[in-house]
C-alpha positions as CSV (number, residue, x, y, z in Angstrom):
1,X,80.7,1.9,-155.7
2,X,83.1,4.1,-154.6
3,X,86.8,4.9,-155.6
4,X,88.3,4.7,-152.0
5,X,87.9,0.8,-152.9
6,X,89.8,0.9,-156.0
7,X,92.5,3.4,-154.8
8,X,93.5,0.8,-152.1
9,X,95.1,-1.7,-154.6
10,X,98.4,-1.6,-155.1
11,X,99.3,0.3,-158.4
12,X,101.2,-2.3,-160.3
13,X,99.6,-2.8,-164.0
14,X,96.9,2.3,-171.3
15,X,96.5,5.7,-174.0
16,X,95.4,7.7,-178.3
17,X,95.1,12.0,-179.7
18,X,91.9,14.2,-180.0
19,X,91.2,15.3,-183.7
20,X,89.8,18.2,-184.7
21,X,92.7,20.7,-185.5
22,X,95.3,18.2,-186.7
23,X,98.6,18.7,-185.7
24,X,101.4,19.0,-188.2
25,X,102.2,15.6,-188.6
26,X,105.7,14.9,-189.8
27,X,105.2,11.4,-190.4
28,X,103.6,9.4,-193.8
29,X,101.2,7.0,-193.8
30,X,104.0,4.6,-194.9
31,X,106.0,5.7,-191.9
32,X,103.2,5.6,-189.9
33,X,102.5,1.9,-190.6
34,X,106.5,0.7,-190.7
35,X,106.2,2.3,-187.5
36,X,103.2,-0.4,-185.8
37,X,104.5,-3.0,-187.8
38,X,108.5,-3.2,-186.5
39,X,107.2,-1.7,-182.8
40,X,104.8,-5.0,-182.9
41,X,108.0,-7.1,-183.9
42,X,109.9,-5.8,-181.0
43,X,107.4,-5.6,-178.9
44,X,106.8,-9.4,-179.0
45,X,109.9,-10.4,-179.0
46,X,109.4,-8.6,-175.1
47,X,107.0,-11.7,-174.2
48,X,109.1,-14.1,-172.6
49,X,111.2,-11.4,-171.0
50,X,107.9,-9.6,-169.3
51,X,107.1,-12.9,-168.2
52,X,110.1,-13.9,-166.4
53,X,109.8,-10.4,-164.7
54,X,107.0,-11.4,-163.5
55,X,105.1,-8.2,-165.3
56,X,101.9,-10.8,-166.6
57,X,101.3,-12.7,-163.7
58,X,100.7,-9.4,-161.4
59,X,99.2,-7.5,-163.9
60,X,96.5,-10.5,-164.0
61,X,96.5,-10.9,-160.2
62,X,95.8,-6.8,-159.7
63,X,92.8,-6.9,-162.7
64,X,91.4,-9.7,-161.0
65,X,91.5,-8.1,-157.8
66,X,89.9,-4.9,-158.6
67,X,87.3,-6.9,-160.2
68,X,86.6,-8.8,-157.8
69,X,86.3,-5.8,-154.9
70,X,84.2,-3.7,-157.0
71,X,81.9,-6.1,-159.4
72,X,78.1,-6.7,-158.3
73,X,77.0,-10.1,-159.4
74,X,78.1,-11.6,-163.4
75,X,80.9,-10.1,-165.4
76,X,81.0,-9.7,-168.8
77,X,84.3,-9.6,-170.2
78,X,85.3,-8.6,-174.4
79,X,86.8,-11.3,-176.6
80,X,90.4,-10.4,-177.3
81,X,93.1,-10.2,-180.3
82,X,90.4,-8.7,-182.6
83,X,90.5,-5.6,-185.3
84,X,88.7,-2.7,-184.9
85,X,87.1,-4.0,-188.3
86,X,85.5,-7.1,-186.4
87,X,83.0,-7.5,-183.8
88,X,84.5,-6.6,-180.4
89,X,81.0,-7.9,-178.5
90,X,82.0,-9.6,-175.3
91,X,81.1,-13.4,-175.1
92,X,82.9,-14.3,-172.1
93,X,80.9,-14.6,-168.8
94,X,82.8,-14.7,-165.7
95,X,81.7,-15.6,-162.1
96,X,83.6,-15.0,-158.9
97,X,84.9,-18.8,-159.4
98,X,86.3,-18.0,-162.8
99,X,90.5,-18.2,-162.6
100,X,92.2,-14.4,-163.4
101,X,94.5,-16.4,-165.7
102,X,91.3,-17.6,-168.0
103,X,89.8,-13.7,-168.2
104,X,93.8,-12.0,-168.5
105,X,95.6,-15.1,-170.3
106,X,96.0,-13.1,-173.6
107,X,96.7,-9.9,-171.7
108,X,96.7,-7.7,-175.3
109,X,99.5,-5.3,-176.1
110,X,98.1,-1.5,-178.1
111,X,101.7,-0.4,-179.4
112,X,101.1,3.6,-180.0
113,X,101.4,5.2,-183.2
114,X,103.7,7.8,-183.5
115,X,102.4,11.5,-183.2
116,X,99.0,11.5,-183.3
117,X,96.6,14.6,-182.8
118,X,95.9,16.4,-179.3
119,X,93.3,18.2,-180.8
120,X,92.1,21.4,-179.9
121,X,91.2,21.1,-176.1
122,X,94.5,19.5,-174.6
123,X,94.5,22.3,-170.6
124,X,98.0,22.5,-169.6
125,X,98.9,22.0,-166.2
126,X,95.8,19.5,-164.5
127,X,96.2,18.0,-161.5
128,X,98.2,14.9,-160.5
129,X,95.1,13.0,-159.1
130,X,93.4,9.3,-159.7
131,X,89.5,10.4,-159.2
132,X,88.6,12.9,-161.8
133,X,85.3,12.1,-161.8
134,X,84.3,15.1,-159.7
135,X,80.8,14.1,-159.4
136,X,80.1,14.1,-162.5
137,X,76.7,11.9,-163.9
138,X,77.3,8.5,-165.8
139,X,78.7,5.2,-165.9
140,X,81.8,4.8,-163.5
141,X,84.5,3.6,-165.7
142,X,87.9,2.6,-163.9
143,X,91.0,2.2,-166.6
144,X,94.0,0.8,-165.7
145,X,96.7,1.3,-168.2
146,X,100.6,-0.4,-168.2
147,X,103.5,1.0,-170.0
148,X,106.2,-0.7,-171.7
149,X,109.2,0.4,-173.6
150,X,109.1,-1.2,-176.8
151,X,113.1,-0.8,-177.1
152,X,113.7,-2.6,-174.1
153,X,110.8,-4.7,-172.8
154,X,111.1,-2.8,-169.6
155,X,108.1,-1.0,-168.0
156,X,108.0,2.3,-167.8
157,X,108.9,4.2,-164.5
158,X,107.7,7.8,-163.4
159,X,106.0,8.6,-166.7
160,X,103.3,10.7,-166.1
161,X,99.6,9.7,-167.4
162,X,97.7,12.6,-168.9
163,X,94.0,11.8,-169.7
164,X,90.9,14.0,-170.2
165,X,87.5,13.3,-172.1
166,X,84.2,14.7,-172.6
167,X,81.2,14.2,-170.2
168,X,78.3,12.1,-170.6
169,X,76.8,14.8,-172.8
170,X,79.9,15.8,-174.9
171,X,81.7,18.5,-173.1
172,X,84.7,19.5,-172.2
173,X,85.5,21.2,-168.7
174,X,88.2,23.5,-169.1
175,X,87.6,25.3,-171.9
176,X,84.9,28.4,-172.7
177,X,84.3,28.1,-176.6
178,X,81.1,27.7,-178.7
179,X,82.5,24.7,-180.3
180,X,81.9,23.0,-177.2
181,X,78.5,23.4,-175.1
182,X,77.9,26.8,-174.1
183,X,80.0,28.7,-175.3
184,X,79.2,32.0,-172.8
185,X,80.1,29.6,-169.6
186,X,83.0,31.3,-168.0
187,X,83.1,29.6,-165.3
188,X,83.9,26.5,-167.5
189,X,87.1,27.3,-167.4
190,X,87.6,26.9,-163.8
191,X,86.1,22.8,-163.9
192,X,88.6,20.0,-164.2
193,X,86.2,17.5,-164.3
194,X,87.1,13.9,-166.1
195,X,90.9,15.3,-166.6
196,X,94.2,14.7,-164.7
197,X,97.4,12.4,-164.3
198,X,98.8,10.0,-162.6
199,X,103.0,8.7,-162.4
200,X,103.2,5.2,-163.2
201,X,105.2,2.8,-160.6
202,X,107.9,0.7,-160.9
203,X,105.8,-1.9,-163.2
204,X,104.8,0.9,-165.3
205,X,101.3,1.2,-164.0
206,X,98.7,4.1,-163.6
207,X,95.4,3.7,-162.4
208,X,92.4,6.5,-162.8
209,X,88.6,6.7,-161.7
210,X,86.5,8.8,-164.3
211,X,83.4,8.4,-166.3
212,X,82.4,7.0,-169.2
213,X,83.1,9.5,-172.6
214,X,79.6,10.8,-174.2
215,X,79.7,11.6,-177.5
216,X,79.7,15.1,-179.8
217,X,79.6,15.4,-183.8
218,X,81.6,13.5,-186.1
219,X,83.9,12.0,-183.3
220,X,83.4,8.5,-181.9
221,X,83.7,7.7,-178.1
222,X,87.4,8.1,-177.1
223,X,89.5,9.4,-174.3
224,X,92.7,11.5,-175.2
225,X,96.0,10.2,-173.8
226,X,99.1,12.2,-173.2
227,X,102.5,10.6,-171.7
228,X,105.0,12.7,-170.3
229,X,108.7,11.6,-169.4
230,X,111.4,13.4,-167.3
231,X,108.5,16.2,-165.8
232,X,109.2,18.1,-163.0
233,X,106.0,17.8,-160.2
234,X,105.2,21.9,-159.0
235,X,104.5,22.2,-155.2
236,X,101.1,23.0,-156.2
237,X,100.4,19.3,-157.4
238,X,101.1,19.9,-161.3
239,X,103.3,18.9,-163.7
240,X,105.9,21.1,-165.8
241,X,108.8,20.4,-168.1
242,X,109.8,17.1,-169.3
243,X,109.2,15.2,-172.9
244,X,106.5,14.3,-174.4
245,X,106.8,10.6,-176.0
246,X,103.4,9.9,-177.1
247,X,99.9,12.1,-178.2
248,X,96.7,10.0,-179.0
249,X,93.5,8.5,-178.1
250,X,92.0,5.7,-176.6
251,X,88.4,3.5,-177.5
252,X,85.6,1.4,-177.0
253,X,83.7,-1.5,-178.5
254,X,80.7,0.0,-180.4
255,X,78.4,-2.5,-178.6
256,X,79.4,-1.3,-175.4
257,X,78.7,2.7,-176.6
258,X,75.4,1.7,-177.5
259,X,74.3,0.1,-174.6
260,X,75.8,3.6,-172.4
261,X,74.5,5.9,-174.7
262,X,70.9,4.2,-174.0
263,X,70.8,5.4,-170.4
264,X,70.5,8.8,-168.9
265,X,71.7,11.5,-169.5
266,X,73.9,10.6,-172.3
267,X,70.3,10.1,-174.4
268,X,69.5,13.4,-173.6
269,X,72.2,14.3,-176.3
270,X,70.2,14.8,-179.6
271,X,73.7,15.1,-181.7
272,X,74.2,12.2,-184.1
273,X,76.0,9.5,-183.2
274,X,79.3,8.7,-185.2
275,X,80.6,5.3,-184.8
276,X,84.0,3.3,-184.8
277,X,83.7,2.7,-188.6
278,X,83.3,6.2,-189.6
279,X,85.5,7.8,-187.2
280,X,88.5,9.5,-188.8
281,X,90.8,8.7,-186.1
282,X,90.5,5.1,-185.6
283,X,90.9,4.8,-189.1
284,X,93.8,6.5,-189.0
285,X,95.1,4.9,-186.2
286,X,94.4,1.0,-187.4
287,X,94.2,1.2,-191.1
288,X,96.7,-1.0,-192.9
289,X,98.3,-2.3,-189.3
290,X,97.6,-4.6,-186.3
291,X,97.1,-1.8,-184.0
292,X,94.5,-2.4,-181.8
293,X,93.6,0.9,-179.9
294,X,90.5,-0.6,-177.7
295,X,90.1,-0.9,-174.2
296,X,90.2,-5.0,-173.0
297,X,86.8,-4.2,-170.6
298,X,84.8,-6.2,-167.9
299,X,81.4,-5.2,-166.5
300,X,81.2,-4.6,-162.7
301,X,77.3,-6.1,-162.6
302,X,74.8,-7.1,-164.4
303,X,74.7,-4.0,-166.7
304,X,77.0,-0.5,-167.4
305,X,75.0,1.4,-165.1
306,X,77.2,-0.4,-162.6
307,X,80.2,0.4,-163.5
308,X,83.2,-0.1,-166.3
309,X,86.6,-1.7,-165.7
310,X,88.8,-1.2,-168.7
311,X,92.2,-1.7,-168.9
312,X,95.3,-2.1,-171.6
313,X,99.1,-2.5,-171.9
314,X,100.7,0.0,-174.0
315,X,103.8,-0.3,-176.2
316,X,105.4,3.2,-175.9
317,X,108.5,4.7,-177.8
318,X,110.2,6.9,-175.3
319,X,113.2,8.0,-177.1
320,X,110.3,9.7,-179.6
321,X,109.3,13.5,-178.3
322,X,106.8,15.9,-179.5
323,X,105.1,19.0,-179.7
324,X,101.5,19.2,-177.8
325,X,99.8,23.2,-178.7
326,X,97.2,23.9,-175.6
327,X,93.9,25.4,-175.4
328,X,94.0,26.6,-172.2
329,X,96.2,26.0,-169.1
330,X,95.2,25.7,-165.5
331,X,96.6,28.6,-163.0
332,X,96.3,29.1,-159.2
333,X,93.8,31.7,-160.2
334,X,91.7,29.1,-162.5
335,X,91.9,28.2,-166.0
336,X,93.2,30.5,-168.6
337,X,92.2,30.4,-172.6
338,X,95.2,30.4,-174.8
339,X,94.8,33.2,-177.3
340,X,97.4,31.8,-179.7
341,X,95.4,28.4,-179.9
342,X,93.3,27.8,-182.9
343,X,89.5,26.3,-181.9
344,X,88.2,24.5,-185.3
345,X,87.1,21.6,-187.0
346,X,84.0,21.0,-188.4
347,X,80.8,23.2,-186.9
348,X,80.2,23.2,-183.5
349,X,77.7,20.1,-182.5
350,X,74.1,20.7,-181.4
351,X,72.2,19.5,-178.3
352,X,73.6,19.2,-175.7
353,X,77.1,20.6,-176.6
354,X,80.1,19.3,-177.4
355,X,82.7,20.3,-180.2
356,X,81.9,19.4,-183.9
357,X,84.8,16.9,-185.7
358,X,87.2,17.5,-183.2
């Protein structure tokens, strides 16, 4: 499968923080959960609106279209409208002769909490770029991720898509510290692998290539989501200035993590496994609210090994703007460690590496 097949679609048309270090966070849990509960509100009220607009209808015709180009064989797509406290195992099988509007009918809205943690190993200044894989081993995952305003149902425009996660065995390019991998790899801090952005288009749509997240101690599988507003793009292909409306992190169904973390090499990782249930951050991020901070995913074959298409529709506030602290920032001489940063969280994870309860 290659990515030139899934960068030729039109982008038409996702993102939750990395623990570890938490960020001073101004807002209380009650705020935190009046917060989901009146951006849900608004946010349907935006139904019939996005309709009209014609925002569902191509967001289902371009999800079934990159399913369609890149999937080998049967589909397996997740049920829908379901907690993180329930069972997230898909049950839907889909053939090419199944409709887009029976796989993408619900088409399932994640409204972002407010100021979540970027944890401790956010680089400042990646590349604007839609493969960030870089050759790295694992399952292919493609995530397609549409913004909308929840203040006025419209998408969002030009807003700038910052993901990064760990590799198949837990760690982090970017970044030379003993909390994650080896921590006298130097030249870590020259690799971008599995981080970058991408500037959604007029439907509020960005698009990446990457690979699916291993795992390291006491986190669950996630990818870390940044979204920038109002940024300036450097002639060098980077991003600088702008606002900063939303910090958090993305998931996945536990059934789907198992079945990855059975293949190579993400079972050569001999660090425990923590799952959705115990993970600090989801718990954070769904208790006492509807928020629902899990990738809607299809299977492009018969198993992960070929491939992951995940995508989500994300309810953004962008009148909100925050603070993100850096570990390190990318220069035109290579990466750079921030020595004002502070690296820690729980102890550094064995194995195969990877930061411990970040």
């Amino acid at each position: 499968m290659h990515f030139s097949k899934f960068a030729g679609f039109a982008l038409c048309g996702l993102a939750m923080a990395h623990p570890g270090v938490h960020e001073p966070n101004s807002y209380s849990h009650v705020a935190k959960r009046n917060f989901l509960h009146n951006a849900r509100r608004s946010l349907d009220l935006c139904a019939d609106h996005l309709e009209k607009r014609g925002l569902n209808e191509r967001a289902r015709a371009r999800r079934s279209a990159i399913l369609q180009k890149n999937k080998r064989h049967t589909i397996h797509a997740r049920n829908t409208n379901e907690t993180v406290s329930k069972d997230h195992h898909s049950s839907l099988s889909v053939t090419s002769s199944t409709s887009e509007s029976e796989l993408f009918s619900s088409n399932p809205v994640c409204i972002l909490a407010p100021e979540g943690e970027v944890g401790p190993f956010w680089v400042k200044g990646e590349y604007i770029r839609q493969d960030v894989s870089d050759d790295e081993p694992g399952v292919p995952l493609y995530i397609d991720g549409q913004f909308i305003d929840i203040n006025t149902c419209e998408p969002i425009e030009n807003l700038y898509w910052d993901v990064w996660n760990c590799n198949s065995t837990g760690v982090y390019s970017g970044i030379q510290n003993s909390a994650n991998g080896n921590g006298n790899d130097a030249a870590n801090l020259n690799r971008t692998f599995l981080r970058g952005l991408q500037k959604t288009d007029s439907d509020g749509v960005a698009q990446f290539k990457t690979v699916f997240p291993g795992h390291y101690s006491g986190r669950t599988t996630h990818i870390h989501v940044i979204a920038h507003t109002d940024a300036e793009v450097l002639s060098n292909n980077t991003l600088t200035g702008g606002s900063i409306p939303h910090i958090g992190q993305l998931f996945f169904d536990q059934d789907l993590i198992n079945e990855v973390e059975a293949l190579y090499p993400y079972n050569t990782n001999t660090v425990s496994i923590t799952e959705n249930i115990d993970d600090h951050v989801v718990q954070d991020e769904t208790e006492d609210s509807t928020s629902d901070p899990f990738f809607e995913y299809a299977l492009l074959g018969d198993t992960v090994e070929d491939g992951i298409f995940g995508w989500v529709t994300l309810g953004v506030n962008v009148s909100a703007s925050y603070d993100a602290s850096y570990a390190a920032h990318l220069t035109s001489s290579g990466g750079v460690s921030d020595s004002s940063s502070s690296i820690g969280g729980g102890s550094g994870g064995g194995g195969s590496g990877g930061p411990g309860g970040f």
